[in-house]
BALOBA-1460 file (C-alpha; in Angstrom, 3 decimals):
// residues 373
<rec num="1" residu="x" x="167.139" y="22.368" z="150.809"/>
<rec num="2" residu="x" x="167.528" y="25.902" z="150.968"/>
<rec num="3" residu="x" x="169.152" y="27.735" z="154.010"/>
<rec num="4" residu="x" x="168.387" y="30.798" z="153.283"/>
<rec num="5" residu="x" x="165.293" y="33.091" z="154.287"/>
<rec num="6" residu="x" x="162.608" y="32.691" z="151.519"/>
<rec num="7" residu="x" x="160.705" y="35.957" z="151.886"/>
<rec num="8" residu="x" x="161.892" y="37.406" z="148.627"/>
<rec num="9" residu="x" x="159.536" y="34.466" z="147.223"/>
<rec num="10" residu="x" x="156.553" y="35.589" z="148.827"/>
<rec num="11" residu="x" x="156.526" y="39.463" z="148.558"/>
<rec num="12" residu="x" x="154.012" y="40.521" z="146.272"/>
<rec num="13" residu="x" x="153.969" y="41.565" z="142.892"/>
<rec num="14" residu="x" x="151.417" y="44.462" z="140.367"/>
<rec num="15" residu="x" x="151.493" y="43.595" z="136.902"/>
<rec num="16" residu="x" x="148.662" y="45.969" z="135.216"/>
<rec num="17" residu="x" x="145.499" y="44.490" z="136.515"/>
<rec num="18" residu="x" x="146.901" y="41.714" z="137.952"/>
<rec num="19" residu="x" x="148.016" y="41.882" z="141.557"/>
<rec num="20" residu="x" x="149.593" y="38.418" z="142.728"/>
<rec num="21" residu="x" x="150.731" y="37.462" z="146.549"/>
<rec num="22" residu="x" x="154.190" y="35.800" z="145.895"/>
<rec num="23" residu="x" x="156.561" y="35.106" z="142.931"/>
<rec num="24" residu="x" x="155.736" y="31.691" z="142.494"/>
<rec num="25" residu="x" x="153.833" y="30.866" z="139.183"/>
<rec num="26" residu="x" x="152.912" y="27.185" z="138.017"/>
<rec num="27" residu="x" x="154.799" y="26.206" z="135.234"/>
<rec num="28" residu="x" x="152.415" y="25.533" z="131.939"/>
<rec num="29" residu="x" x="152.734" y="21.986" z="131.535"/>
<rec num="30" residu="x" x="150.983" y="19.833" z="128.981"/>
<rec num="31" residu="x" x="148.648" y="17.391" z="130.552"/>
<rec num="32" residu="x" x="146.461" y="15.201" z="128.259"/>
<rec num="33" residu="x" x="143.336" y="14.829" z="130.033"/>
<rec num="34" residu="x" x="140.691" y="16.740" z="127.945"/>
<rec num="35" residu="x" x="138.751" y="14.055" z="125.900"/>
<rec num="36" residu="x" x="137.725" y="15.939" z="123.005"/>
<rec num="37" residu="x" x="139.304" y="19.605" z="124.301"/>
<rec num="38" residu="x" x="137.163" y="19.851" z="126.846"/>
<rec num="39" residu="x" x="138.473" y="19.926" z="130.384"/>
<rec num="40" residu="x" x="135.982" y="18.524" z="133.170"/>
<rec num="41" residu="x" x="136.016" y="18.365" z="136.378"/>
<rec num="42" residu="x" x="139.292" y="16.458" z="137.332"/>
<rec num="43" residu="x" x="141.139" y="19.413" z="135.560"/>
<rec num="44" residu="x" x="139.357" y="21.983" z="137.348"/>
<rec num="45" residu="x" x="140.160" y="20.376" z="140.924"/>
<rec num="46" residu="x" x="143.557" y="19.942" z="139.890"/>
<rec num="47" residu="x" x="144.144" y="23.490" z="139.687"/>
<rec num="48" residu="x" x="141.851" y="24.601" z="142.224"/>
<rec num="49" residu="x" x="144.339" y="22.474" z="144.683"/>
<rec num="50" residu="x" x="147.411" y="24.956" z="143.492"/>
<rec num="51" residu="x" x="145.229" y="27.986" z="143.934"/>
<rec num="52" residu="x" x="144.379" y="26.781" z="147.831"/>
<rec num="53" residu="x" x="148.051" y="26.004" z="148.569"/>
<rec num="54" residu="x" x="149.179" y="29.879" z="147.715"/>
<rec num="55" residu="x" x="151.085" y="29.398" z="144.592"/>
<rec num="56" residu="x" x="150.707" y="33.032" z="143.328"/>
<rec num="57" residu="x" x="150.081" y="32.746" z="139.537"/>
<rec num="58" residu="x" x="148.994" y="29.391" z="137.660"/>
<rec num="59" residu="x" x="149.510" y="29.250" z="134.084"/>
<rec num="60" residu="x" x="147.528" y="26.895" z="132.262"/>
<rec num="61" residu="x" x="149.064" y="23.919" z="130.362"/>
<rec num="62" residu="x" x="148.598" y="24.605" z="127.000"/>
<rec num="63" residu="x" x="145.542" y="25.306" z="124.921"/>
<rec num="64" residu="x" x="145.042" y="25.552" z="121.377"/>
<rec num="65" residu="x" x="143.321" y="27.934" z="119.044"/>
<rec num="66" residu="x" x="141.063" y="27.552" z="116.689"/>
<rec num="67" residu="x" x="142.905" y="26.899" z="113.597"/>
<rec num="68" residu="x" x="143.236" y="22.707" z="111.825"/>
<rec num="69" residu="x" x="145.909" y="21.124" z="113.224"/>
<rec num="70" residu="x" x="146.473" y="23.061" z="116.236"/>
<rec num="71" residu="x" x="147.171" y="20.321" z="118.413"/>
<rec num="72" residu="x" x="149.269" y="17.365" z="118.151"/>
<rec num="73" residu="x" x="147.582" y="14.922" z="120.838"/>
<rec num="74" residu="x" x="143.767" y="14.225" z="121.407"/>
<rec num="75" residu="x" x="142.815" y="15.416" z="124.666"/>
<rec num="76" residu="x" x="145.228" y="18.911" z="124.506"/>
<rec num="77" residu="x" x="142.553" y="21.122" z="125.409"/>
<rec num="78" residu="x" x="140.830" y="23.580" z="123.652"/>
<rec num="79" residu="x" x="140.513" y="27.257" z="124.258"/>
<rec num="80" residu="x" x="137.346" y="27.794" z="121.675"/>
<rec num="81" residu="x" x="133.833" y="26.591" z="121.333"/>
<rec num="82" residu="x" x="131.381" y="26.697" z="123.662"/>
<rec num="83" residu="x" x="131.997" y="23.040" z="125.272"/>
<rec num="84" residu="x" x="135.522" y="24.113" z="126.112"/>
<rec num="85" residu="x" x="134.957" y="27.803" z="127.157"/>
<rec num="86" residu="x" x="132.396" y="26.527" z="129.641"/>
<rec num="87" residu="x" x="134.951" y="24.087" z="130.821"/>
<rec num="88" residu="x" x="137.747" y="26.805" z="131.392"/>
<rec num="89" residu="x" x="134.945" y="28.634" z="132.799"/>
<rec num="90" residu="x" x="134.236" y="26.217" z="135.618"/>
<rec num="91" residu="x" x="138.317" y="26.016" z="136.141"/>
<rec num="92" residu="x" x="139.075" y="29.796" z="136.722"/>
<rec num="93" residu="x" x="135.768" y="30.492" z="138.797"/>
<rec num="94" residu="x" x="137.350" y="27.475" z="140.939"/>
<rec num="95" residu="x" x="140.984" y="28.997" z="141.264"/>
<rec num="96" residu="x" x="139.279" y="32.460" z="142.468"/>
<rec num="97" residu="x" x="136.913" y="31.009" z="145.136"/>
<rec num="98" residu="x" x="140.206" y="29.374" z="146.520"/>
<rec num="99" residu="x" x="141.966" y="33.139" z="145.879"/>
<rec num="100" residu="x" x="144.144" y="32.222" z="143.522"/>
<rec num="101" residu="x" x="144.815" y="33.870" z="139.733"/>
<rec num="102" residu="x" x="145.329" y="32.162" z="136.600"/>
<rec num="103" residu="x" x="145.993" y="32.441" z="133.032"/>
<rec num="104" residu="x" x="145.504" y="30.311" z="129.846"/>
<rec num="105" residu="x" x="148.291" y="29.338" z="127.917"/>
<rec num="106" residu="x" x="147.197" y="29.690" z="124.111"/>
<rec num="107" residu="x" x="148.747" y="27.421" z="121.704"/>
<rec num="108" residu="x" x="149.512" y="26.144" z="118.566"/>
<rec num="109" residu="x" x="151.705" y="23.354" z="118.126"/>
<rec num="110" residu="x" x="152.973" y="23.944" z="114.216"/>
<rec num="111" residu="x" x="154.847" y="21.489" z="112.285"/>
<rec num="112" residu="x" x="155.214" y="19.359" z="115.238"/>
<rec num="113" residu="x" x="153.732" y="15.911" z="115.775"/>
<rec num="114" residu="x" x="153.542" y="13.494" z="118.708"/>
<rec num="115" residu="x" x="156.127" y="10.508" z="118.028"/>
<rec num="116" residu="x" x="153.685" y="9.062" z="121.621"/>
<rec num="117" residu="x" x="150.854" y="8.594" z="119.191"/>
<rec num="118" residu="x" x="149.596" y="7.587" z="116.320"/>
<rec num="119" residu="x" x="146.642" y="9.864" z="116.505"/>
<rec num="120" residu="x" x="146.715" y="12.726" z="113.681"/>
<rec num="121" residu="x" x="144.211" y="16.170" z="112.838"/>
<rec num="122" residu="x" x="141.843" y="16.363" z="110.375"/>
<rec num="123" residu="x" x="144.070" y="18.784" z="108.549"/>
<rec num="124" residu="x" x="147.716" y="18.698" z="107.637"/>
<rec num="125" residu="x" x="150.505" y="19.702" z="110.188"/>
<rec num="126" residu="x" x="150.900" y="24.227" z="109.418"/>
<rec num="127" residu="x" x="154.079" y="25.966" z="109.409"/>
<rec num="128" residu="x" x="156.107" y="28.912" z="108.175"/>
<rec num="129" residu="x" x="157.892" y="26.715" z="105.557"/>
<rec num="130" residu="x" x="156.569" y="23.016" z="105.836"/>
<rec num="131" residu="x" x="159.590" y="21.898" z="107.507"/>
<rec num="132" residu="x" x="159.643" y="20.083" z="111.016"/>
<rec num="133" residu="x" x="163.217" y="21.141" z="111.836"/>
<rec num="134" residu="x" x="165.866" y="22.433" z="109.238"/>
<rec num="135" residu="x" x="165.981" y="20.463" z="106.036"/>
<rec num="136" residu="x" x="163.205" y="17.629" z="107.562"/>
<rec num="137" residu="x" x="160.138" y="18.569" z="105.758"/>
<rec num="138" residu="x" x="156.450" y="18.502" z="107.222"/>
<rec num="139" residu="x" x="153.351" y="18.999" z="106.567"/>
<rec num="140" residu="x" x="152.468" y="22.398" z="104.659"/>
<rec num="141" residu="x" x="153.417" y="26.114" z="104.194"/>
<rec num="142" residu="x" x="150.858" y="28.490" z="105.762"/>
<rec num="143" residu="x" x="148.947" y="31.264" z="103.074"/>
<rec num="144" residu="x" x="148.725" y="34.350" z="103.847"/>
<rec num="145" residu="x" x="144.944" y="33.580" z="104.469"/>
<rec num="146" residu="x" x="146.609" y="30.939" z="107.069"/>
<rec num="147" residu="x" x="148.706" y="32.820" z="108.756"/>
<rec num="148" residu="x" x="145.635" y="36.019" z="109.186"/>
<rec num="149" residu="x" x="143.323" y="33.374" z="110.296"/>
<rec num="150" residu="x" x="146.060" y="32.454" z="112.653"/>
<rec num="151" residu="x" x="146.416" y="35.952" z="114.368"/>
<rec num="152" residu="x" x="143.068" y="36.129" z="114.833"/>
<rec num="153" residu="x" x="141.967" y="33.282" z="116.218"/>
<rec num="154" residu="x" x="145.159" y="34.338" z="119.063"/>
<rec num="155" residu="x" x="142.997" y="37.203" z="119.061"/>
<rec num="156" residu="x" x="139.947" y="35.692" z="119.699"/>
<rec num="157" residu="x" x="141.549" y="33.192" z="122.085"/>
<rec num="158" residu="x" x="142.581" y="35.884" z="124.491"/>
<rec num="159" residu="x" x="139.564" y="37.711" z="124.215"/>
<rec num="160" residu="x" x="137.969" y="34.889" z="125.469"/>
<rec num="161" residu="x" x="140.203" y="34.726" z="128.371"/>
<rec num="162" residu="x" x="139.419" y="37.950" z="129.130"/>
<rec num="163" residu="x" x="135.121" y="37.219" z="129.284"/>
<rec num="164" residu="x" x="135.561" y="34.183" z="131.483"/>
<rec num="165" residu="x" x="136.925" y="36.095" z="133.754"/>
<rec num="166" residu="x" x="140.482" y="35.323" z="133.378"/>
<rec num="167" residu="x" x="143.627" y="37.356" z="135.533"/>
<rec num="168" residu="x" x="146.259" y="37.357" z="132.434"/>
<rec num="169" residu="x" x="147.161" y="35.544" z="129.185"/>
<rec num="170" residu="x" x="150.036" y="33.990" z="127.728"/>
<rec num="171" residu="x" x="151.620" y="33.145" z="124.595"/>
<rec num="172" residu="x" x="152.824" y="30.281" z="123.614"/>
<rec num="173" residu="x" x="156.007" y="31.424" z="121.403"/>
<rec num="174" residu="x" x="158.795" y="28.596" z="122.837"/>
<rec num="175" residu="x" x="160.123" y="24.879" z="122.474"/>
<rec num="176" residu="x" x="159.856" y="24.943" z="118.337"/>
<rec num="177" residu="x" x="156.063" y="25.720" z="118.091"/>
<rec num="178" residu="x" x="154.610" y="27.722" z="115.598"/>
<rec num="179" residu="x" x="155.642" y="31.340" z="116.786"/>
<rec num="180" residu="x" x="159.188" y="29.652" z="117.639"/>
<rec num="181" residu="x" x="159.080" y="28.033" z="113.761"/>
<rec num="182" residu="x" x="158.732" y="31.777" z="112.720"/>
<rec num="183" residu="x" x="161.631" y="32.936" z="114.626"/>
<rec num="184" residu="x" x="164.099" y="29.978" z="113.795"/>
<rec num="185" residu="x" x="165.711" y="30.443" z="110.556"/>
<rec num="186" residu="x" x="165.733" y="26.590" z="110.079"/>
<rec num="187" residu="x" x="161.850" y="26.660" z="109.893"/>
<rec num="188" residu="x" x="161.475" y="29.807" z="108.720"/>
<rec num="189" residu="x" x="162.907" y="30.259" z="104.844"/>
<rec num="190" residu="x" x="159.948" y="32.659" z="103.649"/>
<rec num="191" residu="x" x="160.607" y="35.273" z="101.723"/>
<rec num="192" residu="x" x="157.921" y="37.701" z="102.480"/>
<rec num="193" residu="x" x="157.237" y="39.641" z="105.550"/>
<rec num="194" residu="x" x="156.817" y="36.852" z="107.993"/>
<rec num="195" residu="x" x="160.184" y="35.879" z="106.767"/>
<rec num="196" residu="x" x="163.799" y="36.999" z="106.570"/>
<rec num="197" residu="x" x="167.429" y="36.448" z="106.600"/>
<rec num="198" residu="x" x="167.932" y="38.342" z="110.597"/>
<rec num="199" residu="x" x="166.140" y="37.561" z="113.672"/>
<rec num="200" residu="x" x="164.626" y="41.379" z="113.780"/>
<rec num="201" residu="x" x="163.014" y="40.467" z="110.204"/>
<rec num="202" residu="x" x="161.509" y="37.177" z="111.593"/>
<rec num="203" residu="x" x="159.328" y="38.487" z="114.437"/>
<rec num="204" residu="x" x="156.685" y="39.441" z="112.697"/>
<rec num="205" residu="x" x="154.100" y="36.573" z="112.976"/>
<rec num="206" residu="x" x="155.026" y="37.224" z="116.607"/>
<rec num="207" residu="x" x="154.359" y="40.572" z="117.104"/>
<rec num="208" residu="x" x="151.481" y="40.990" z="115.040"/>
<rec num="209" residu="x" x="150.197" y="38.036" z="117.161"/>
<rec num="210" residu="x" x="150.724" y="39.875" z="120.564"/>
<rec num="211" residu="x" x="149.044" y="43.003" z="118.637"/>
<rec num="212" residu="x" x="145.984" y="41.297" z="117.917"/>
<rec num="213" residu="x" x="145.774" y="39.721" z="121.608"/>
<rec num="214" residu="x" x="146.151" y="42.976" z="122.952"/>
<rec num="215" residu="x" x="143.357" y="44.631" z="120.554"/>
<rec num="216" residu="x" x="141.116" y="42.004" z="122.223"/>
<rec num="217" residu="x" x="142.054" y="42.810" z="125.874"/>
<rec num="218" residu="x" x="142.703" y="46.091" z="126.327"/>
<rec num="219" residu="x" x="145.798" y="48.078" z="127.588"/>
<rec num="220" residu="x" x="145.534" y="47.122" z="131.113"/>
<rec num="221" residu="x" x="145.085" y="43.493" z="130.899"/>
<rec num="222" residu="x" x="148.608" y="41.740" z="131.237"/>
<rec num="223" residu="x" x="149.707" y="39.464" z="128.226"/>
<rec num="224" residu="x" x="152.474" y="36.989" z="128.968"/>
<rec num="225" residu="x" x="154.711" y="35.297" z="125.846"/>
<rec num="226" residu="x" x="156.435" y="32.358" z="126.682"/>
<rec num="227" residu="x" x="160.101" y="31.853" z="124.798"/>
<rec num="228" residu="x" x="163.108" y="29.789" z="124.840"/>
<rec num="229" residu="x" x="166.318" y="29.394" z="122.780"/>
<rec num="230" residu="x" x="165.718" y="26.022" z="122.778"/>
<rec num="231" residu="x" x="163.572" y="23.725" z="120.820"/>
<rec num="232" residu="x" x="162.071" y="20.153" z="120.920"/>
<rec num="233" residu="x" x="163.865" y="19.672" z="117.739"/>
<rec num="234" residu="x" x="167.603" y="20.576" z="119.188"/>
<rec num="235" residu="x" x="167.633" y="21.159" z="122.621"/>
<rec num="236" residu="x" x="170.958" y="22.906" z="121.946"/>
<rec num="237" residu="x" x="169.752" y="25.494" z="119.422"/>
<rec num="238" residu="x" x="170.019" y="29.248" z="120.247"/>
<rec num="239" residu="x" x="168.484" y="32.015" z="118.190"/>
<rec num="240" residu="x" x="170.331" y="34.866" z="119.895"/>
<rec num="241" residu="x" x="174.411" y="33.986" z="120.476"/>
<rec num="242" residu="x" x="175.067" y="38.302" z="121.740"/>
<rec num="243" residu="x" x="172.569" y="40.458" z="123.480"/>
<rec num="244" residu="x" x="172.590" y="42.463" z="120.607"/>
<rec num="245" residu="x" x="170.851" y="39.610" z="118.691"/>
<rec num="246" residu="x" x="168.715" y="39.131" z="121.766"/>
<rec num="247" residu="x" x="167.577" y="43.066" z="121.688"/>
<rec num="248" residu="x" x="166.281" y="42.780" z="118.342"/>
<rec num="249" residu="x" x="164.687" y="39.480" z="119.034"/>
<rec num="250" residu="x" x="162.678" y="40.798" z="122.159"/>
<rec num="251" residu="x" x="162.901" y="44.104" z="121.639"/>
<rec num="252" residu="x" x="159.858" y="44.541" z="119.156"/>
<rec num="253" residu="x" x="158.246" y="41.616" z="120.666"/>
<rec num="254" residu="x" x="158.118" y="44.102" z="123.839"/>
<rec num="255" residu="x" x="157.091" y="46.968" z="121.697"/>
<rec num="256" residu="x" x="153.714" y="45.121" z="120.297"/>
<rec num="257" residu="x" x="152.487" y="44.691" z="124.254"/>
<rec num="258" residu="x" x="154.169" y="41.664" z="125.691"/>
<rec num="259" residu="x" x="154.237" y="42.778" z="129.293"/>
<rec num="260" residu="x" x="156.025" y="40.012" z="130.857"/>
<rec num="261" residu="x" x="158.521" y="37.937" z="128.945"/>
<rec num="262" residu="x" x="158.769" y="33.847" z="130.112"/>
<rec num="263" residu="x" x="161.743" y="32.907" z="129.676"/>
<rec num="264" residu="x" x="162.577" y="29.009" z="129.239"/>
<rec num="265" residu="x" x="165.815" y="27.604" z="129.801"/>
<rec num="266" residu="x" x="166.469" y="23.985" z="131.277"/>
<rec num="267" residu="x" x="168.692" y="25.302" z="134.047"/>
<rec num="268" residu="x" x="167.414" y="28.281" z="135.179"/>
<rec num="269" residu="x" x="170.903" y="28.717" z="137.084"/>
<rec num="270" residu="x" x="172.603" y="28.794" z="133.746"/>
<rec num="271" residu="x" x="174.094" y="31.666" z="132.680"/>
<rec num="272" residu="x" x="172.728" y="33.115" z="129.171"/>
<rec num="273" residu="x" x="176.412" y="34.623" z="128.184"/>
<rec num="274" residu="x" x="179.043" y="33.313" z="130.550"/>
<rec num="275" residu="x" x="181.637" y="34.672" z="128.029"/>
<rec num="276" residu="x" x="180.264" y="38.236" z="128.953"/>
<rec num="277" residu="x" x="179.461" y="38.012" z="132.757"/>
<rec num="278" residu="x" x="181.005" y="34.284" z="133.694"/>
<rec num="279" residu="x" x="178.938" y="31.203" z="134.487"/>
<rec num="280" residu="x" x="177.097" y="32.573" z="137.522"/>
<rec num="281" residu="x" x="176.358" y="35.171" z="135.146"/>
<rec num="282" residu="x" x="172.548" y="36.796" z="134.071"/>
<rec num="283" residu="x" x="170.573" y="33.422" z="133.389"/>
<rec num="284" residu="x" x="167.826" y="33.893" z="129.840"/>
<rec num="285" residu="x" x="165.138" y="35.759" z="131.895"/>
<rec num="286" residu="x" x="167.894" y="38.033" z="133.775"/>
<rec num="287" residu="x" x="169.275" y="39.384" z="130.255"/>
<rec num="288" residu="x" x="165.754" y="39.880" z="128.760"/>
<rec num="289" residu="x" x="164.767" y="41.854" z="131.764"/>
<rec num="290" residu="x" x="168.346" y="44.196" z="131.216"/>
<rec num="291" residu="x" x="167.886" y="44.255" z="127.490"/>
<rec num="292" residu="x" x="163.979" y="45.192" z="127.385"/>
<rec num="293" residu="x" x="162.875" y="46.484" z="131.056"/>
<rec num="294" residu="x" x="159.805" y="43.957" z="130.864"/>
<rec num="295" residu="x" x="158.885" y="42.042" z="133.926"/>
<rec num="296" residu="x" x="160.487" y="38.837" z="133.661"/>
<rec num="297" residu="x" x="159.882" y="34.667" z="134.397"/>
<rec num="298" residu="x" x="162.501" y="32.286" z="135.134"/>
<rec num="299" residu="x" x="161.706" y="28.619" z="134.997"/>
<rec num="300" residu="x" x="163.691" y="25.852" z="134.364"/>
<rec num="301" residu="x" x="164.589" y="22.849" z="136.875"/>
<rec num="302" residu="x" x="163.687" y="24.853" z="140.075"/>
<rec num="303" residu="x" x="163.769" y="23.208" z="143.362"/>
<rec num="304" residu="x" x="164.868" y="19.304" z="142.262"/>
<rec num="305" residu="x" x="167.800" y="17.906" z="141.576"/>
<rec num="306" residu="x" x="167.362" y="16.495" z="137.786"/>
<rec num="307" residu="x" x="167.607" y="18.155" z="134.669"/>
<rec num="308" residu="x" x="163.398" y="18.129" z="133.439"/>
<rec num="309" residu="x" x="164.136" y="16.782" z="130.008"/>
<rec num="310" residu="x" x="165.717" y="13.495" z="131.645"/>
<rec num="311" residu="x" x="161.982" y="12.707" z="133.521"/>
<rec num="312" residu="x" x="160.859" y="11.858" z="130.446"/>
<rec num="313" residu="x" x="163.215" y="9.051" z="130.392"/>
<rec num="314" residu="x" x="162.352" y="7.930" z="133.658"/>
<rec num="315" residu="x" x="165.288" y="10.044" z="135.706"/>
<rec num="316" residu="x" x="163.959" y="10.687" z="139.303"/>
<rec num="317" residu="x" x="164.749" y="13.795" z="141.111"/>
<rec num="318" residu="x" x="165.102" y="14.865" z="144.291"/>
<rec num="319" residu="x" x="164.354" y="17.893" z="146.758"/>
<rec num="320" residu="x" x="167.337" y="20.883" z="145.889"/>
<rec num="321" residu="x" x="168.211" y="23.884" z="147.288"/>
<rec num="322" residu="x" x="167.159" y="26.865" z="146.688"/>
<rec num="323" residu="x" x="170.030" y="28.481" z="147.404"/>
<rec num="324" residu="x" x="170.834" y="29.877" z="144.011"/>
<rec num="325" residu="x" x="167.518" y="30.966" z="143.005"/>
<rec num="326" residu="x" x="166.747" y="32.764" z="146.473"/>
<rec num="327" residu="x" x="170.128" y="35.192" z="145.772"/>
<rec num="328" residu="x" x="169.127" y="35.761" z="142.132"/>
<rec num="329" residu="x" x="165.628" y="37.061" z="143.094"/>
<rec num="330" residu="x" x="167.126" y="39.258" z="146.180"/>
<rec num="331" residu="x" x="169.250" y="40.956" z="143.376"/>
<rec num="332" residu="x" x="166.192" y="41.397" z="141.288"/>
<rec num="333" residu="x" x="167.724" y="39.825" z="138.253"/>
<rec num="334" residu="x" x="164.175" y="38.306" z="137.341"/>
<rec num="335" residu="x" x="160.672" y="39.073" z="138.839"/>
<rec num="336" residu="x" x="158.449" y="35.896" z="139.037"/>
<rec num="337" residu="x" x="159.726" y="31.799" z="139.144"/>
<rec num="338" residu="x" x="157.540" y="29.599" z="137.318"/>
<rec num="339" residu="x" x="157.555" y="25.696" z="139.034"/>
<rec num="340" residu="x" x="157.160" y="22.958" z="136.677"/>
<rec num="341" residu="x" x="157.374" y="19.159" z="138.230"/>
<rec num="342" residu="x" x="157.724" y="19.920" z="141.815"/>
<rec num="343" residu="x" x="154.168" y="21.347" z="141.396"/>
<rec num="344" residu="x" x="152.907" y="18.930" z="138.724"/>
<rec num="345" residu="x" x="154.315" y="16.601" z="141.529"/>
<rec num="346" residu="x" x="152.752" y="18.422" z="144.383"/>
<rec num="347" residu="x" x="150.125" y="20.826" z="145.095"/>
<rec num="348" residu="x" x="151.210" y="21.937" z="148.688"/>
<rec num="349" residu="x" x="155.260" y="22.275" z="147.315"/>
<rec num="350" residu="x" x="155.036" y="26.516" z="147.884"/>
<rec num="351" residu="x" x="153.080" y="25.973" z="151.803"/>
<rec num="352" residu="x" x="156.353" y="23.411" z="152.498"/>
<rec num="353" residu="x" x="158.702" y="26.168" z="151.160"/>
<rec num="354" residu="x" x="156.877" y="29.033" z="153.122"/>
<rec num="355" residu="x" x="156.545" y="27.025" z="156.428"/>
<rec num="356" residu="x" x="160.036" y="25.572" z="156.178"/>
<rec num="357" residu="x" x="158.629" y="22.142" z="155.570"/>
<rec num="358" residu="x" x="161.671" y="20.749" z="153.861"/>
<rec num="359" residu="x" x="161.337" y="17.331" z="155.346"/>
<rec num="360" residu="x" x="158.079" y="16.939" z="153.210"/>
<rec num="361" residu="x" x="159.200" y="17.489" z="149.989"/>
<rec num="362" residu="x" x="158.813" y="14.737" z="147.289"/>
<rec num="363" residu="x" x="160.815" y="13.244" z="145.261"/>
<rec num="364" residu="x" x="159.521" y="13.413" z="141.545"/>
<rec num="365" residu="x" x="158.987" y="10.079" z="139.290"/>
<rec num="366" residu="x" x="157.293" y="10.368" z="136.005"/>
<rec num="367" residu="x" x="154.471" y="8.555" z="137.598"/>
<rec num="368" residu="x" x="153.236" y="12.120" z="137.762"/>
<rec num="369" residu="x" x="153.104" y="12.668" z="134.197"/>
<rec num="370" residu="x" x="150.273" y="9.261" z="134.546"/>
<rec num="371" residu="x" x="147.667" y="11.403" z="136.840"/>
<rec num="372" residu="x" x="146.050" y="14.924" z="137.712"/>
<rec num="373" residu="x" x="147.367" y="14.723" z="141.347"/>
């Protein structure tokens, strides 16, 4: 575990309206335990638990708007109707009477289906091009109707958010979703204005998604996108290779009122162009910050030994250091660290890290993944 001093973790942090404790966010992680899209009572405790053991910012696993086909498994929560709204509504009043802040994650899932299930929607899969990942076709090409019905209902999403009483929102626009299926040229072969042959041309969808989210919150409500170069379809896919291509990617995405930019990578000690700066170089959410001046979140393995995509095949990990990540946020390269399994895994991990606990820390199993611990 780490030697160093951990304060940079715990100094505080103003984002707009939002003014958060410490750096440490929880990690939006998909959980599976909203029968019907609405979460109950065992959701709301398990994030009340991270709000009374001072994790700074929790980010909601994800939740999915109100368009057919949305989701890919059956109890993926929703974030419309009343049923659901009143169930966020009894998580977030239960995070800020244990003084913690939260936001939704908002969600939709695209052209991709669970292989864990053989559950399917009502509706066909909905994507830019009906494709799955390049040249595997899936389900259907959104109309234009589709794809306005789409940016609104992010709209009305994050509106929503807002009412219940919410701190922030964010985007999901990562992993090969829909807004990453709009961005990826191998899921994106339209040839009108959502589409395009550069990276700059296929932001669109994106950015007129953050636009309407922002229309529904106001200016001084922070709004959080999510993105990754990776995808669930090819872990090794990249959309930007220079951070030229990177600048046009972001750049507009910044421009449309993303305030913060989450930046996904599986290693978050990886460096995003080791050819440029060598391989302790600026990791994904150190470049964005350079290339755009947004606040920026790092996530990706922090603070256990095993790569996160290997716990799905039953890899344990144990307790790291946080060596690495202490020295990239003393040199400011990124603002915030989002903590995926050591949190899923458990709900004390950022008292143990303040107080010097090390001896405490778990080890993580994918038992975790089975329960809301």
């Amino acid at each position: 575990m780490s030697s160093l001093r951990t304060e940079s973790l715990f100094k505080p942090l103003q984002l707009k309206s939002l003014s958060l404790k410490n750096r440490i966010v929880m990690a939006p992680m998909t959980r599976n335990f909203s029968p019907e899209g609405v979460p109950d009572e065992n959701v709301a405790s398990y994030y009340r638990r991270r709000a009374e053991a001072e994790v700074g910012l929790i980010l909601s696993e994800g939740t999915v708007i109100d368009r057919p086909a949305s989701r890919n498994r059956p109890a993926i929560p929703f974030f419309h109707g009343d049923d659901s709204l009143a169930g966020w509504k009894r998580v977030i009043d239960g995070v800020h009477a244990a003084g913690g802040k939260m936001g939704p994650q908002i969600w939709h899932v695209g052209a991709i289906s669970s292989g864990a299930t053989e559950w399917a929607p009502d509706a066909p899969f909905e994507s830019p091009s009906a494709v799955y990942s390049p040249g595997k076709p899936h389900g259907v090409a959104m109309t234009d109707e589709d794809i306005a019905d789409a940016i609104a209902a992010y709209g009305r999403a994050a509106g929503a958010a807002k009412r219940l009483g919410f701190d922030t929102v964010e985007i999901h626009g990562a992993h090969g979703y829909l807004i990453d299926q709009f961005f990826w040229a191998g899921t994106n072969v339209r040839n009108d204005r959502f589409g395009g042959a550069t990276l700059k041309q296929r932001v669109t969808f994106a950015a007129e998604v953050i636009k309407s989210v922002r229309a529904a919150v106001g200016e001084d409500f922070p709004v959080i996108l999510r993105i990754s170069q990776w995808k669930l379809q090819d872990y090794n896919a990249r959309l930007a290779e220079t951070p030229d291509a990177m600048r046009d990617w972001l750049g507009p995405l910044v421009e449309a009122g993303a305030d913060a930019l989450h930046c996904s990578q599986r290693r978050f000690w990886d460096a995003e162009f080791p050819d440029l700066d060598g391989k302790d170089g600026l990791n994904f959410a150190g470049w964005a910050k350079k290339l755009t001046g947004a606040v920026t979140i790092s996530v990706g393995s922090v603070g256990l030994s095993g790569d996160f995509l290997n716990a799905f095949k039953g890899e344990r990990s144990r307790p790291a250091s946080l060596d690495n990540l202490i020295q990239r946020l003393e040199r400011n390269e990124f603002d915030l660290i989002a903590v995926g399994r050591a949190l899923l895994n458990d709900a004390r991990w950022a008292i143990k890290i303040r107080d010097g606990d090390h001896a405490d820390l778990k080890d993580f199993t994918s038992a975790a993944f089975r329960d809301l611990r």
